[in-house]
C-alpha distance (Angstrom), angle and dihedral (degrees) to the residues before:
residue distance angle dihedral
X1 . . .
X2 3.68 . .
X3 3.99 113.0 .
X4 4.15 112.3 -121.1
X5 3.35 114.6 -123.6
X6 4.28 118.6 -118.6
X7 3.54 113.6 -166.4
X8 3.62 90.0 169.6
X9 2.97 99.3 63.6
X10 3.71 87.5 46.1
X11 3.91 92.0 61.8
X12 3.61 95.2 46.3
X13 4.27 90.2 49.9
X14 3.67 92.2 49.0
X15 4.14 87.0 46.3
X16 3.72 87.5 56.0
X17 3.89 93.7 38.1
X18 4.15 84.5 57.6
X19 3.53 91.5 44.8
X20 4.37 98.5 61.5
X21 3.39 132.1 -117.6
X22 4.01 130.9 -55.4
X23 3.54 128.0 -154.7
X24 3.50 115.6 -103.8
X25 4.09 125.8 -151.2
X26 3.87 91.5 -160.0
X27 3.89 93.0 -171.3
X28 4.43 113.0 -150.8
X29 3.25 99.7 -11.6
X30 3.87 92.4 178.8
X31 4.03 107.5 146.3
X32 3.91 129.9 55.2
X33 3.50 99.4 -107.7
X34 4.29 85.8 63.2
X35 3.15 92.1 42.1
X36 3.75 100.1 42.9
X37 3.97 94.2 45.9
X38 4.33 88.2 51.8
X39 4.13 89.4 52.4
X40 3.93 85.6 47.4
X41 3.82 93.6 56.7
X42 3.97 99.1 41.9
X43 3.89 85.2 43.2
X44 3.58 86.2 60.2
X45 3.72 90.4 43.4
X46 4.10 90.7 -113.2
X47 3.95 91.2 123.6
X48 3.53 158.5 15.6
X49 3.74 105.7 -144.9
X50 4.09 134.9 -156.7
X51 3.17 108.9 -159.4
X52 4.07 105.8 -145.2
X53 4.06 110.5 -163.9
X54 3.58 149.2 77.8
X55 3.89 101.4 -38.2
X56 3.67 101.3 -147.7
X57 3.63 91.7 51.3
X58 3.47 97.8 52.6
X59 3.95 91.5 48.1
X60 3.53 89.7 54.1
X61 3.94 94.5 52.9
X62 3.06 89.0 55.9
X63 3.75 102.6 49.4
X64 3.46 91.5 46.4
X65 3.63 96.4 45.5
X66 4.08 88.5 44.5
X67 3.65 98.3 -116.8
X68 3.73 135.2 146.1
X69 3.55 118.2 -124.0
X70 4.02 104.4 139.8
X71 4.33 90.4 110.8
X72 3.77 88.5 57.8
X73 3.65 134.3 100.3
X74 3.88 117.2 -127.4
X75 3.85 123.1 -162.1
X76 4.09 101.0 -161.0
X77 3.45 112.2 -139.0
X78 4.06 127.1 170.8
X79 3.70 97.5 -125.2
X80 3.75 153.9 -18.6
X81 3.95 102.6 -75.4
X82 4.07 89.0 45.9
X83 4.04 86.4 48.5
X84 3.74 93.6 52.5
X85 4.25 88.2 47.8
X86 4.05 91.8 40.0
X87 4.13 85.1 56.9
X88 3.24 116.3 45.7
X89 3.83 75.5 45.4
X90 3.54 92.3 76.7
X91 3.32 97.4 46.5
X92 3.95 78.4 63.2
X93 3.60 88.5 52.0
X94 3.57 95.2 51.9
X95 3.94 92.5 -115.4
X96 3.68 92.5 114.7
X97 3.54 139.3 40.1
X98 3.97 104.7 -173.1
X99 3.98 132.9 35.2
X100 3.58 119.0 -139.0
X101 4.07 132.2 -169.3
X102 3.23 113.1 -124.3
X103 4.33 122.3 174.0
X104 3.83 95.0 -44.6
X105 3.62 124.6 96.8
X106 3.64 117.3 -80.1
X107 4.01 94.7 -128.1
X108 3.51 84.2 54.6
X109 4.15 92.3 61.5
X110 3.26 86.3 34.8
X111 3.90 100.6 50.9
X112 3.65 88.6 56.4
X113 3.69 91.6 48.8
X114 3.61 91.8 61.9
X115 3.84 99.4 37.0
X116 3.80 98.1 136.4
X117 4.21 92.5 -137.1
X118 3.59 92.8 33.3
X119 3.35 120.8 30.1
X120 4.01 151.3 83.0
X121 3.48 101.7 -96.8
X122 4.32 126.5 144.4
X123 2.91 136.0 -175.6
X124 3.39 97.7 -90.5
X125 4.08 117.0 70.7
X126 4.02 115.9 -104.8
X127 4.01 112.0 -111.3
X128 3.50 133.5 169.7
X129 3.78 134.2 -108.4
X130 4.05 130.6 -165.7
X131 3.81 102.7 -160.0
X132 4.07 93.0 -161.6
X133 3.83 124.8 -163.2
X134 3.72 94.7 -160.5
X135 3.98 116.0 -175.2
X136 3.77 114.5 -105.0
X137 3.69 94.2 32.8
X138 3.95 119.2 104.2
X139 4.06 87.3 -156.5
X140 4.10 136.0 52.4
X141 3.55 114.0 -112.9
X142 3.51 133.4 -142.2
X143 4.21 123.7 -136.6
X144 4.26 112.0 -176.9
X145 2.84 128.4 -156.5
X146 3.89 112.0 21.3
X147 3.57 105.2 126.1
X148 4.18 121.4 20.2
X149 4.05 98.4 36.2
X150 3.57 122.7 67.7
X151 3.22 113.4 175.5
X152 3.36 107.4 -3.0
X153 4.08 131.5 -153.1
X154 4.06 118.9 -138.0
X155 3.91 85.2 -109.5
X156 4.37 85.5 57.1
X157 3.72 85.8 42.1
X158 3.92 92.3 53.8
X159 4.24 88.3 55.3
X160 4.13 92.4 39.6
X161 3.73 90.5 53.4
X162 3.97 93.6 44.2
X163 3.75 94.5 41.4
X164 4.14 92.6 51.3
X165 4.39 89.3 40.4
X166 4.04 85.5 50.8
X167 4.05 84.5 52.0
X168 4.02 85.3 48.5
X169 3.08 92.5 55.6
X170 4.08 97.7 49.2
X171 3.87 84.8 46.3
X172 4.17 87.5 57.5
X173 3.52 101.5 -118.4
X174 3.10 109.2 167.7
X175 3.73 106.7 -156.9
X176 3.53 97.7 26.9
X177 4.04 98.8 -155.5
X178 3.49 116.0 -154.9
X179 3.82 116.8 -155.1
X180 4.07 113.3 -179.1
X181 4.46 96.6 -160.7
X182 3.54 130.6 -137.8
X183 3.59 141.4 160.3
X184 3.84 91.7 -99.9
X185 4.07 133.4 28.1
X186 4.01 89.6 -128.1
X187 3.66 133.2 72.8
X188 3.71 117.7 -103.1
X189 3.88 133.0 -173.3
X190 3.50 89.5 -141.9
X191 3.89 98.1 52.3
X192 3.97 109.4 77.7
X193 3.80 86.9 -164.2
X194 4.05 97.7 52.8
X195 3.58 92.5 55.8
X196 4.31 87.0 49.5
X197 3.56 82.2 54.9
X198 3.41 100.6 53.2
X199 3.80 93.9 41.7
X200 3.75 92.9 48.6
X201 3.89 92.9 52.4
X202 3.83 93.7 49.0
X203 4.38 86.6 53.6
X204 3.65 80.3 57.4
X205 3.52 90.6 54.2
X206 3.57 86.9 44.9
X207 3.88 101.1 52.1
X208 4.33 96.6 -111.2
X209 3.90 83.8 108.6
X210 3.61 116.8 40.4
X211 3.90 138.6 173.7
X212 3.30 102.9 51.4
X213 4.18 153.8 52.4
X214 3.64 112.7 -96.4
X215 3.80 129.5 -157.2
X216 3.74 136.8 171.2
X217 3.02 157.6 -114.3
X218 3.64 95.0 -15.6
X219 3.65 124.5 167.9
X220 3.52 115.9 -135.7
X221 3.62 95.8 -98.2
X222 3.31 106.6 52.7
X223 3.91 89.2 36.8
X224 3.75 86.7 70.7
X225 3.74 111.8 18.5
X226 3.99 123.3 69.3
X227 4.18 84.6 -156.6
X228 3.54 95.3 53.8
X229 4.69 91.0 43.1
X230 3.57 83.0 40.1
X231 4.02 93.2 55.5
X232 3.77 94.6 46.3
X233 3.34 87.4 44.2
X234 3.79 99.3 -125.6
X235 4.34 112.0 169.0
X236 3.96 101.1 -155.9
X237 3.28 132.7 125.2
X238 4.14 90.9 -135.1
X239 4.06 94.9 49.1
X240 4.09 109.6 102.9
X241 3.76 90.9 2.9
X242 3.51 110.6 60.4
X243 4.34 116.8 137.2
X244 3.79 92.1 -179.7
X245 3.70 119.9 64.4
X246 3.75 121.1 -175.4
X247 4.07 115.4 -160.7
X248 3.66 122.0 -135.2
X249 3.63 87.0 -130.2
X250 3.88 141.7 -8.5
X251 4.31 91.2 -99.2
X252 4.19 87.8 57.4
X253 4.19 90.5 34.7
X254 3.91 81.7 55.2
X255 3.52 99.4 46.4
X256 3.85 99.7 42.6
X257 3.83 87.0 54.8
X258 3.60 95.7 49.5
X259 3.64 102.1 42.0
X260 4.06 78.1 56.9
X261 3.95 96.5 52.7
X262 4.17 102.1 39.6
X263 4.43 95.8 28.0
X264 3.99 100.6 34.1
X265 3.92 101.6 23.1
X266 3.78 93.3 -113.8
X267 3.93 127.3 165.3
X268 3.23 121.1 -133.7
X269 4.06 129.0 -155.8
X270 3.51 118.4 -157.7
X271 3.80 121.4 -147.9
X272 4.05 132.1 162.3
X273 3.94 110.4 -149.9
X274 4.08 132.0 176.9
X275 4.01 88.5 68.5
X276 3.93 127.4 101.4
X277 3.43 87.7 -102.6
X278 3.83 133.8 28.7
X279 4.30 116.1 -102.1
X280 3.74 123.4 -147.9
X281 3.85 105.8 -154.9
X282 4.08 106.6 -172.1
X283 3.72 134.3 -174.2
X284 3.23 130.0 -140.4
X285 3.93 94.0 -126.1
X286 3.79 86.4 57.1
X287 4.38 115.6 120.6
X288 3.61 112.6 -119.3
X289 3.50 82.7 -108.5
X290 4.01 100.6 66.5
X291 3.56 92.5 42.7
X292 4.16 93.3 54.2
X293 4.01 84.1 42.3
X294 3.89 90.4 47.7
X295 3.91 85.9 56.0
X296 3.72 96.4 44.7
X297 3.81 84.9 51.0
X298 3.99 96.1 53.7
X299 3.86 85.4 38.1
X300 3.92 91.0 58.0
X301 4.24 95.0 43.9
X302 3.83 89.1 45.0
X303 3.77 91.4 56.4
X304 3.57 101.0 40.6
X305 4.46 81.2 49.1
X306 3.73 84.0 54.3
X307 4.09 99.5 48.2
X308 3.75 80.4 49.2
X309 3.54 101.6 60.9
X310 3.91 91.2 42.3
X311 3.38 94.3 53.1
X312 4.51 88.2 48.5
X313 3.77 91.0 45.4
């Protein structure tokens, strides 16, 4: 099968290559596909990873699986739940500026994420975004919430579609087009996520959601085709040319990005946003090319955090 070419996700790698190294919490990283995916990204000279877990087991991954690990640092830990505390503990201690899954669970990360003593929480609620480089396109796109947000209230909806405009804006796009999806392009009584839409696009208006152009409801098609906007007729400067899709929910976020990867040989990076530090949650059927991408993503947001608190202190 012949490999599809992604040079978004080229741009955005070399962008993060230019930009230097971040430290990397990698937290269990206890099977080759972790482990292989961290030495791809320092290889590049993405990261500089930590690996948080039971040191023996890690060593003997990698021996087994032929893999190089001598120039890393290990923190030992005795199992999966104490790797998840130990990193996002340094990110408390300063020591790293990015979490990363490794071969734990991902409530596991993310339950020590959200410990209320402990954790990495804001003010602003975590979400999700797929930043897809889908073939055909000449830009990435962004799909919120897919993974972290289930069934989302308009007050989660308000942080998901500020936390993936922020990301727009650290991935220079320039719009950033803001399309909120539903199954139709028209408000309906009867559709819970039509009147979100609506209400979200008028706190645009309003200032509560900034950075951005907001439009909706939009059905898919005429969210990202001029044809399809043009047909139904719909006069917005979002409609056919949106590069930021937010999901009704977390079962259509899913299934939009999917149907992209496995039907229309998309790639899709994963990144968790709203915490003090950004969180790369990978999966083991990801190319090696979504999980370097997934880095440079993380590697990008954690810079741009750190230029913003130089500039405040």
């Amino acid at each position: 099968m012949t490999s599809i070419a992604h040079p978004n996700y080229d741009r955005l790698i070399d962008a993060a290559r230019k930009s230097g190294r971040v430290t990397v919490a990698v937290a269990h990283p206890c099977d080759r596909s972790a482990l292989e995916g961290v030495l791809d990204a320092t290889r590049l000279g993405l990261i500089a990873p930590i690996l948080v877990g039971p040191a023996a087991r890690i060593r003997q991954v990698a021996d087994e699986a032929d893999l190089d690990i001598g120039g890393l640092s290990i923190e030992d830990t005795p199992h999966s739940h104490a790797s998840a505390a130990r990193a996002v503990e340094l990110v408390h201690e300063g020591r790293a500026a990015v979490l990363m899954k490794g071969s734990l669970h991902t409530d596991e990360l993310m339950g020590a994420v959200v410990a209320t003593a402990t954790g990495l929480r804001t003010a602003r609620r975590l979400s999700h975004c797929f930043v897809m480089d889908v073939p055909g396109r000449p830009d990435p796109l962004i799909i919120t919430d897919a993974a972290v947000n289930i069934v989302p209230t308009l007050t989660d909806k308000v942080d998901i579609v500020q936390n993936a405009i922020d990301l727009a804006h650290v991935l220079r796009f320039d719009p950033v087009l803001v399309a909120i999806l539903a199954a139709v392009e028209t408000v309906s009584a009867k559709m819970p996520s039509t009147i979100d839409a609506a209400a979200l696009c008028k706190m645009a208006d309003r200032g509560q959601i900034t950075g951005a152009i907001l439009d909706g409801p939009l059905a898919m098609d005429n969210a990202i085709d001029p044809h399809a906007a043009a047909i139904k007729h719909l006069v917005s400067p979002v409609a056919g040319r949106a590069n930021v899709l937010v999901a009704p929910d977390l079962e259509a976020g899913n299934m939009l990005a999917k149907s992209l990867s496995f039907m229309a040989g998309a790639a899709a990076a994963g990144i968790v946003l709203g915490a003090r530090v950004p969180i790369v949650l990978t999966s083991r059927a990801d190319t090696v090319a979504a999980r370097l991408a997934s880095c440079a993503v993380a590697v990008l947001v954690a810079h741009d955090r750190l230029r913003t608190v130089a500039v405040v202190a």
